[in-house]
N, C-alpha and C positions, 0 to 999 in steps of 0.2 A: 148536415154539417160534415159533410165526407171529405170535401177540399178543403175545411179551415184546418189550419196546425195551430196546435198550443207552443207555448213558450217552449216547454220542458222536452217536447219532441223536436223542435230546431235543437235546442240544447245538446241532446242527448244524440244528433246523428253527425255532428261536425267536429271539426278536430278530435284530438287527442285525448284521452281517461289520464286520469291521474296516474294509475299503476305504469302505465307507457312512459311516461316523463319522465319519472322518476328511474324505471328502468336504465332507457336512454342516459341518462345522467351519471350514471352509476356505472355504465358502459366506460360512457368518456371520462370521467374520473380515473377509472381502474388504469385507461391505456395514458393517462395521462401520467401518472404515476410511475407508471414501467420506463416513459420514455424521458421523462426528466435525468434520471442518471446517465446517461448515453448524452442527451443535449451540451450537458455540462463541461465547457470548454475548457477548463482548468483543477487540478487538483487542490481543495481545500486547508489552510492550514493542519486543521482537526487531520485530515486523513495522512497527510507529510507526519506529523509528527508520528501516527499510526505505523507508517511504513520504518520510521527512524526506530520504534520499539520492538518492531517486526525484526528491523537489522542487526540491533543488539542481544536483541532473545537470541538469533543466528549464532554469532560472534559468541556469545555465553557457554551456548549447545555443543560448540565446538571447544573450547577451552578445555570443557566441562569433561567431554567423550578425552583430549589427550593426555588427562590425568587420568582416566579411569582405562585406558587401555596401556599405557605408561609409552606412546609411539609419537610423535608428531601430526597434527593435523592441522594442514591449508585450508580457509575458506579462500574461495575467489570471489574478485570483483568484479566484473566487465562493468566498467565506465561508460565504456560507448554504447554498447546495446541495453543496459541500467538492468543489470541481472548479479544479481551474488549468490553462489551456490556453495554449502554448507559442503564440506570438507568430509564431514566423516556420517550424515545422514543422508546427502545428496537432494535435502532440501533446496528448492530455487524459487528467490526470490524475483517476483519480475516486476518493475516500475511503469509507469505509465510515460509516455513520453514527453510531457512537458514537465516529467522528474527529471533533473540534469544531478546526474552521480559523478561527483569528483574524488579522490582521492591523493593521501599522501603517504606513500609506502618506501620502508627502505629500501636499498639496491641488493642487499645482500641481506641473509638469515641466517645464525647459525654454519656459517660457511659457504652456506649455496647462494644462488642468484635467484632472486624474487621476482617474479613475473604474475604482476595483476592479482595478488596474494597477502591475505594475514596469515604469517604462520604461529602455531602455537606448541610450544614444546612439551613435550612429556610431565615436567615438572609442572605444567599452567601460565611459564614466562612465556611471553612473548617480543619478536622484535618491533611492536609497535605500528602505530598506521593511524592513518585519519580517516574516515568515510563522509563528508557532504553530502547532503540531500537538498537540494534548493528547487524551487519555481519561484516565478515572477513574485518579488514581496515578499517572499520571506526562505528562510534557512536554517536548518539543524546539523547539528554533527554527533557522527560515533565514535569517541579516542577511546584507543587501544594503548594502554601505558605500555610502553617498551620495557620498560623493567621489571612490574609485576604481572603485566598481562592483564590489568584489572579492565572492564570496560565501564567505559563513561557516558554518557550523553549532555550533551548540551545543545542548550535550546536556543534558538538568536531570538531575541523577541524583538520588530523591529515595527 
């Protein structure tokens, strides 16, 4: 009986063990995993709104630092490049590109001329501004009350 094969020795010398499979599987899962964020063509409500809390915590930080150093402090906004950088920690906030950042800011502050700027004055007043955060389907904003400097968010739910 030297040329008959049993069952369990075909069995046992073709394809793949369990432990391979399941390795393999767990392979592909894992890269599977990493590349789904990367895939993702568009920025998620959940994460917009995220970035709009990101921008007010900013706007707060800053308020906050030109009462406690008793000086003025600008955050800026670049609209076009979707970056706002934090005035007195030089925090920078950077958006993804299908964030579209608009704003509505005075022309003048305190006597000066406002260029792509919330400014915040010593006392916590501010001369006010609007920051937009939108993608396709939906939109949020950050108001910046002109008179107390208070910051707001509002949320469009649409």
């Amino acid at each position: 009986m030297s040329g008959a094969r049993t069952i369990s020795d075909a069995l046992g010398q073709a394809g793949f063990s369990l432990l391979e499979v399941v390795c393999a599987l767990a392979i592909v899962a894992a890269l599977a995993a990493l590349a789904v964020p990367w895939l993702s063509p568009t920025t998620s409500r959940q994460k917009l709104e995220a970035y709009l809390v990101e921008t007010a915590a900013l706007l707060k930080a800053d308020r906050a630092a030109a009462r406690r150093r008793g000086t003025p402090v600008a955050t800026e906004v670049n609209a076009a490049q979707g970056r706002i950088r934090s005035g007195a920690s030089g925090q920078l906030l950077r958006l993804p590109r299908d964030v579209r950042v608009t704003t509505v800011l005075p022309q003048y502050c305190n006597g000066r001329p406002t260029t792509g700027e919330i400014s915040f004055l010593p006392s916590g007043l501010s001369c006010g501004g609007v920051v937009t955060l939108s993608r396709p389907g939906a939109a949020c904003e950050v108001r910046i009350n002109w008179l107390t400097g208070g910051i707001e968010i509002v949320l469009n739910r649409s």
